[in-house]
DRENSE-863429 format. One record per residue (C-alpha): residue in one letter; residue number from 1; x, y, z. Coordinates in Angstrom, 1 decimal, padded with zeros to 4 digits. Example, Ala and Ser with C-alpha at 12.3 -4.5 7.8 and 13.67 -1.06 7.14 Angstrom:
// residues 2
aa; i; c1; c2; c3
A; 1; 012.3; -004.5; 007.8
S; 2; 013.7; -001.1; 007.1
//
This chain:
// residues 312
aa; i; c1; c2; c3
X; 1; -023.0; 016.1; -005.7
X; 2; -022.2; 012.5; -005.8
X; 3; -019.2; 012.6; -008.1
X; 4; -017.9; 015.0; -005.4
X; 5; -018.2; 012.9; -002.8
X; 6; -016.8; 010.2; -004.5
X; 7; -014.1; 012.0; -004.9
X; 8; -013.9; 013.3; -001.5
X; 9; -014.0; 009.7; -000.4
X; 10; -011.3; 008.1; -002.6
X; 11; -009.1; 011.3; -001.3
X; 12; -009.3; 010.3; 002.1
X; 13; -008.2; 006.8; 001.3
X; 14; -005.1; 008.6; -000.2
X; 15; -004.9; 010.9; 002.9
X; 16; -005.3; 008.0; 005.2
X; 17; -002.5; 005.8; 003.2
X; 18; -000.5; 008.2; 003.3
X; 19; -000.3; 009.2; 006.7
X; 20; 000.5; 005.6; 007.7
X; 21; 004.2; 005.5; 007.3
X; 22; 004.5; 008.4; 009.7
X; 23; 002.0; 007.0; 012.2
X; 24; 003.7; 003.2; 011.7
X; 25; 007.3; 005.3; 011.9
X; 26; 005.8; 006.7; 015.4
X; 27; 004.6; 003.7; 016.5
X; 28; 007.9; 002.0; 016.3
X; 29; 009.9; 004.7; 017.5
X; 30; 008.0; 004.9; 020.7
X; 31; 008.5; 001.5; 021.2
X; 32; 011.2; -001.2; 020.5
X; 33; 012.5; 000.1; 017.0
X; 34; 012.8; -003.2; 014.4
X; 35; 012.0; -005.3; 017.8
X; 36; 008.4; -004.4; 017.6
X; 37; 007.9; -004.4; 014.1
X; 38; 005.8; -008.3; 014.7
X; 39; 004.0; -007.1; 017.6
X; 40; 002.6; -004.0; 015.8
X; 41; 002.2; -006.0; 012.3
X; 42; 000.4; -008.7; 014.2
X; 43; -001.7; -006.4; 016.5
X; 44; -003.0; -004.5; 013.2
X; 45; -003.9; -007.3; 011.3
X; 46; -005.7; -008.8; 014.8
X; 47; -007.4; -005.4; 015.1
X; 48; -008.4; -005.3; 011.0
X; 49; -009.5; -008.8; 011.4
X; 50; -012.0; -008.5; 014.0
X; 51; -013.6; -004.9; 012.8
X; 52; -014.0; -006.8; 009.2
X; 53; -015.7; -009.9; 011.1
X; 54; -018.4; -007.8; 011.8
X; 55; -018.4; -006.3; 008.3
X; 56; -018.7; -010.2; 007.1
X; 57; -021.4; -010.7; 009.8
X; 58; -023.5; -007.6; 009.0
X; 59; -023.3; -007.7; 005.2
X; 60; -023.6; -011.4; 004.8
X; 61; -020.3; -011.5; 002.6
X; 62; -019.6; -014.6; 001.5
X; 63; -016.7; -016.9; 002.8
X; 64; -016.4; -020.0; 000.5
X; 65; -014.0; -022.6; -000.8
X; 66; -012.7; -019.6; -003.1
X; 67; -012.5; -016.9; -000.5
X; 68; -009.9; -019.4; 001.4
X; 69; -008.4; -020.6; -000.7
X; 70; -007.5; -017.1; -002.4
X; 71; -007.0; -015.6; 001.1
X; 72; -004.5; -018.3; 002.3
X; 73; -002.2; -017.5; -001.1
X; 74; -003.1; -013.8; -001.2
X; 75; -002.8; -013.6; 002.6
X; 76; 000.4; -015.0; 003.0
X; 77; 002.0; -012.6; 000.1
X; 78; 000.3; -010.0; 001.6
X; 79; 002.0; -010.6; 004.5
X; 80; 005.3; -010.3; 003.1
X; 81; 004.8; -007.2; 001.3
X; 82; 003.8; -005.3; 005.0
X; 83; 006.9; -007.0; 006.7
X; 84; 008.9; -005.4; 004.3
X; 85; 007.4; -002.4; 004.4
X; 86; 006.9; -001.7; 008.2
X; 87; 010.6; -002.9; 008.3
X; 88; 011.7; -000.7; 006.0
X; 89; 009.7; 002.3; 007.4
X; 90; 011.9; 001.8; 010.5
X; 91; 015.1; 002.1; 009.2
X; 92; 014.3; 005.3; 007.1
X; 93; 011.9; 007.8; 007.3
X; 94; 008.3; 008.4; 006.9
X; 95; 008.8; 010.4; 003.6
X; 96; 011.1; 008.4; 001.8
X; 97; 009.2; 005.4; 002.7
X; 98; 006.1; 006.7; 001.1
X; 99; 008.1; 008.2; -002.0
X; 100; 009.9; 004.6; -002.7
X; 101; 006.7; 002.7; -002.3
X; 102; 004.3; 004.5; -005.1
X; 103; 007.1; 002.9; -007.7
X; 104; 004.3; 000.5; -007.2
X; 105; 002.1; 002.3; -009.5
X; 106; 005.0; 001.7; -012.6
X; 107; 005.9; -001.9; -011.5
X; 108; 002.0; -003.4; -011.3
X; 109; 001.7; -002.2; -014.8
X; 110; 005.2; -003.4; -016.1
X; 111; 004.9; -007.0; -013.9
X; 112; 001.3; -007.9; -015.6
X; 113; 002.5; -006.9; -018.8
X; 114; 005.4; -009.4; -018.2
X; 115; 003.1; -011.8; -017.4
X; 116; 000.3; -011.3; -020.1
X; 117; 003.1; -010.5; -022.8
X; 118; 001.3; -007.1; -024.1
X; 119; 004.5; -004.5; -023.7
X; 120; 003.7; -001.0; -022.2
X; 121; 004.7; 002.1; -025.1
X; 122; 008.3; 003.1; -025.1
X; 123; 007.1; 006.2; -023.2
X; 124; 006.0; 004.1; -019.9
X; 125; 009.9; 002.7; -019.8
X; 126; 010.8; 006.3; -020.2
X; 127; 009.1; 007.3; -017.6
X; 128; 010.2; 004.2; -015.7
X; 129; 013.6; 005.4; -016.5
X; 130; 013.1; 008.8; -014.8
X; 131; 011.7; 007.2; -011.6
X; 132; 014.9; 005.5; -011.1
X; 133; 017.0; 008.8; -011.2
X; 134; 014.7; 010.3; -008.5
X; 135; 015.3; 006.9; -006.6
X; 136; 018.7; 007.4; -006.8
X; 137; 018.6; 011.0; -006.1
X; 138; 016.0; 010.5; -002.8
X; 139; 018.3; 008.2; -001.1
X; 140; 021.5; 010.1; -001.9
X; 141; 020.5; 011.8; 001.2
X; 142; 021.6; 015.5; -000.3
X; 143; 024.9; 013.4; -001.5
X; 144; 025.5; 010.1; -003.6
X; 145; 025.8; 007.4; -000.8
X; 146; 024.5; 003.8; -000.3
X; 147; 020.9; 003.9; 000.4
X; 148; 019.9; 002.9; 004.1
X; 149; 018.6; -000.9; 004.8
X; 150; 015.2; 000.9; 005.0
X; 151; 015.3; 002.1; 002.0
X; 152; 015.7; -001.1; 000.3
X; 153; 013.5; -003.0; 002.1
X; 154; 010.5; -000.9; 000.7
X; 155; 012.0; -000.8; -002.4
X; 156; 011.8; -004.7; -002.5
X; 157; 008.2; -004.1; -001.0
X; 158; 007.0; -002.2; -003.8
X; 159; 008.4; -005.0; -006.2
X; 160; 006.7; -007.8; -004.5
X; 161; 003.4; -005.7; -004.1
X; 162; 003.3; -005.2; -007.7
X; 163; 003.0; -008.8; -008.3
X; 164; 000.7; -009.1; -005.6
X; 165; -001.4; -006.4; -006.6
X; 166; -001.4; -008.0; -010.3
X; 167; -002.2; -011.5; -009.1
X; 168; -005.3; -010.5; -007.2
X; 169; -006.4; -008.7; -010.8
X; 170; -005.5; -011.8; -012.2
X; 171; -007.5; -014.0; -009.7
X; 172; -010.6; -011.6; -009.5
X; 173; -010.9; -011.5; -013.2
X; 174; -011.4; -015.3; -013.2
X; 175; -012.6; -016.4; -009.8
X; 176; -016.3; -014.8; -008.6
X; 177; -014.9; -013.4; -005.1
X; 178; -016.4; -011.5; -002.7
X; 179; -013.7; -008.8; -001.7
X; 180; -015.4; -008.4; 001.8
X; 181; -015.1; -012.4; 002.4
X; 182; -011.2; -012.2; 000.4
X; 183; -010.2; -009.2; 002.5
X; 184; -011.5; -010.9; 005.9
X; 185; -010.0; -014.2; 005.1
X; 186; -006.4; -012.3; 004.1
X; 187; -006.2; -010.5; 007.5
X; 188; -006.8; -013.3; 009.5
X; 189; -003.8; -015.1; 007.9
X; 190; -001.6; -012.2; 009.1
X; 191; -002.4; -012.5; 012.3
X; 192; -002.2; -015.7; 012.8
X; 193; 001.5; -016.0; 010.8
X; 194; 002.0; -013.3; 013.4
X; 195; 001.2; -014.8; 016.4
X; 196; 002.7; -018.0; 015.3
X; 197; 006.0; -016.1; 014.5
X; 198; 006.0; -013.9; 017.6
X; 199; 003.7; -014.4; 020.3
X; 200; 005.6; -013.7; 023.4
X; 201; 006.8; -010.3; 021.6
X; 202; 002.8; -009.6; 020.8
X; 203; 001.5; -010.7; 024.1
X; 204; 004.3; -008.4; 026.0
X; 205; 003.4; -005.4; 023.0
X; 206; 000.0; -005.7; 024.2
X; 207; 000.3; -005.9; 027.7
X; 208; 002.6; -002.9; 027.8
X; 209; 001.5; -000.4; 025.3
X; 210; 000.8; 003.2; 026.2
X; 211; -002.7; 004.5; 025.3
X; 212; -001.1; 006.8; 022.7
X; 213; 000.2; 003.1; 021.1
X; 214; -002.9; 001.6; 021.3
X; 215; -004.3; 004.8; 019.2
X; 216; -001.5; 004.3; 016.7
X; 217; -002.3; 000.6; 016.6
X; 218; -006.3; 001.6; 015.9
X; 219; -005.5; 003.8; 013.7
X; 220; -003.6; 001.2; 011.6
X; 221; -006.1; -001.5; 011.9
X; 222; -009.6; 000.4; 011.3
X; 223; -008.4; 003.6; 009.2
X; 224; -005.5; 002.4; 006.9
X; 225; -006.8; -000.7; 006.8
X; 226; -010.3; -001.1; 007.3
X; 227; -012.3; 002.2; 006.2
X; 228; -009.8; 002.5; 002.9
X; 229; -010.6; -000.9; 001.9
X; 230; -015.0; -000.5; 002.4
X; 231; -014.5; 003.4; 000.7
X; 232; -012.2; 002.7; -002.0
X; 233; -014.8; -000.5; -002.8
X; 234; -017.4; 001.7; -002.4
X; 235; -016.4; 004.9; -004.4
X; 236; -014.1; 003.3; -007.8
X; 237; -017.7; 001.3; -008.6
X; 238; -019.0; 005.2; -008.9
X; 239; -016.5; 006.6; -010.9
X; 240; -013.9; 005.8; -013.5
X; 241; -010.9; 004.4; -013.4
X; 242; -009.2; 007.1; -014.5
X; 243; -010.1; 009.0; -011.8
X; 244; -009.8; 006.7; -009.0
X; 245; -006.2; 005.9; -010.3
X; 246; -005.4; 009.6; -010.3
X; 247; -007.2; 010.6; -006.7
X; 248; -005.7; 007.4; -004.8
X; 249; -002.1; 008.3; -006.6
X; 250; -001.4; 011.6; -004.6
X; 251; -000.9; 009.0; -001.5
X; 252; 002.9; 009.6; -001.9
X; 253; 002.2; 013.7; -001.7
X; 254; 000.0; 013.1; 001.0
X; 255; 002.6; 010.9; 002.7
X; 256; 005.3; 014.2; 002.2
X; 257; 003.5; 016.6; 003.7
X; 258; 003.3; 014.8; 006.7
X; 259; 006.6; 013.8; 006.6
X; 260; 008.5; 017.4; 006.0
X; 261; 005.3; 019.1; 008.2
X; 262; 005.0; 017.0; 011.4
X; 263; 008.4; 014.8; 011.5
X; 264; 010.4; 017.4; 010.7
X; 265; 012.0; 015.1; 007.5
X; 266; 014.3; 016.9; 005.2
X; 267; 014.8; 016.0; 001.7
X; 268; 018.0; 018.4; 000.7
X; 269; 018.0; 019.9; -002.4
X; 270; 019.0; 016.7; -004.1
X; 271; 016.5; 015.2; -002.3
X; 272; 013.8; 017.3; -003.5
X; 273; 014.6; 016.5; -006.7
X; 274; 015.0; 012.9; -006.6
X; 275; 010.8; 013.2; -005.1
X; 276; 009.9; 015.7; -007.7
X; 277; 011.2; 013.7; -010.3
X; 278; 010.5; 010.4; -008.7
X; 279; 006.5; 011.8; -008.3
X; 280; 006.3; 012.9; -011.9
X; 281; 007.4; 009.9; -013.5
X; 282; 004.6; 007.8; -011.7
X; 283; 001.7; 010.0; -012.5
X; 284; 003.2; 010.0; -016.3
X; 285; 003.9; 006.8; -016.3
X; 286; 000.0; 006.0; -014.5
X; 287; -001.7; 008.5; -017.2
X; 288; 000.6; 006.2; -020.2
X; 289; -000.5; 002.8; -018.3
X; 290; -004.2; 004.0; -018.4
X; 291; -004.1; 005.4; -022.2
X; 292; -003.0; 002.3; -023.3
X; 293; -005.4; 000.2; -021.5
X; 294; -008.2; 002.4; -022.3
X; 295; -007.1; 001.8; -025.9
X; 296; -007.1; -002.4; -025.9
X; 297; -010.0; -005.1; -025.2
X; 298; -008.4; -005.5; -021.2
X; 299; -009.7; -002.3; -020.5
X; 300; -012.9; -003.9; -019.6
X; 301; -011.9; -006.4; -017.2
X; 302; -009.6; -004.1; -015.1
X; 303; -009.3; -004.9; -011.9
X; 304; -010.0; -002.0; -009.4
X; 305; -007.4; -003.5; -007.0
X; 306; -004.9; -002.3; -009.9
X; 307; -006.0; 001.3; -009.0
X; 308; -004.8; 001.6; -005.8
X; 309; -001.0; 003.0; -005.0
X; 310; -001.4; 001.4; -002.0
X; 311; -003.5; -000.9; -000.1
X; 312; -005.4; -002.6; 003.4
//
């Protein structure tokens, strides 16, 4: 019963994650297109902020010297990697954004193995190798053309969220942290690099937002954000990470069906290709990653941020 709900659990992160390129894709639509992309980015982390303040408050998580000074860097490259994103999600759509950005799941793996020196098998470039055909193919569009801004912009978010993803491993594995105290500390740093960068944009946002923006905004802040960062650290300390890895990786099918189901996206034949392919190749390429870990003396220390395709 408890491996089911585990499991139940770590789906609905993947669920949650990857509805939110259609509900941040929605959000900006309604609003001021690439113009609101601040307010909204601020307004989430703001929201995030305050729910995990009372996490901090309730659970007594530490907030030490290494919690700031591990949230300031972490933070700040966290930042980047949802700028990208959310400014990428408004210049394509909701399912290609959520196809590009689980490349995530080969590039972690490939940037720590840079940075450790311990090479991946021939058969994880391979599969690497694939991926980049059904990139290729995704963005053609149903014909070979340039891909879109968008397009590249979460592209270049799923690079520098790979090495973000790999330095918290790298930090966690050698700094005691708490994650509740880390997490806090990382979304007050984007809201304040927010407000510093746009506060008239976020103080008009807020002032003018519809109630169905407002709900977008919540939805954001306390379900992509704050319930999938408490129920992934909750459930992957119950299970393997084998499993966790492979539950949390169908966030880029969960972020298709709502893309092709409720925005009415359409991949073309070409299209549907480039995702099948492109969807394949990272859950070969995850299974490859996780053999081979399994296999040397690092498999012990792996870092359950690494099993996420995504992220708070």
């Amino acid at each position: 019963m408890r491996d089911r709900r585990v499991d139940a659990l770590l789906l609905g992160v993947a669920v949650v994650w990857g509805s939110s390129y259609l509900a941040a894709k929605v959000l900006l639509d309604s609003s001021a297109g690439t113009g609101a992309v601040l307010p909204v980015l601020t307004l989430r982390y703001v929201g995030a902020a305050l729910a995990l303040a009372v996490v901090v408050v309730l659970t007594r998580a530490r907030v030490g010297r290494h919690e700031l000074r591990w949230g300031l860097v972490l933070g700040t490259s966290q930042v980047a990697v949802l700028l990208l994103e959310t400014y990428g999600v408004a210049g394509t759509t909701a399912t290609n954004a959520g196809l590009l950005i689980s490349t995530t799941i080969l590039l972690t793996p490939a940037v720590e193995g840079l940075w450790t020196r311990s090479w991946l098998p021939p058969s994880f470039f391979a599969a690497a190798l694939v991926a980049v055909v059904g990139v290729a193919l995704l963005v053609g569009g149903g014909g070979w053309r340039t891909p879109t801004a968008g397009d590249l912009l979460v592209l270049a978010a799923a690079v520098v969220r790979a090495c973000h993803v790999t330095a918290i491993g790298r930090v966690t594995r050698r700094v005691p942290l708490d994650l509740r105290g880390l997490t806090f500390v990382q979304t007050v740093v984007g809201a304040v690099v927010g407000l510093v960068l746009a506060p008239g944009a976020t103080t008009g946002f807020a002032t003018s937002a519809s109630a169905a923006q407002w709900a977008g905004l919540a939805y954001l802040a306390l379900g992509c954000s704050v319930f999938a960062f408490l129920a992934q650290s909750w459930a992957v300390r119950r299970t393997s990470a084998a499993r966790a890895s492979l539950l949390l990786g169908t966030e880029p099918l969960w972020a298709v069906l709502f893309g092709v189901a409720l925005a009415g996206d359409a991949l073309g034949l070409t299209g549907v290709l480039g995702a099948v392919l492109l969807l394949g190749a990272t859950a070969a390429g995850q299974r490859i990653e996780l053999r081979s870990a399994a296999r040397g003396p690092a498999a012990r220390e792996r870092p359950t941020a690494q099993l996420a395709g995504s992220e708070p």
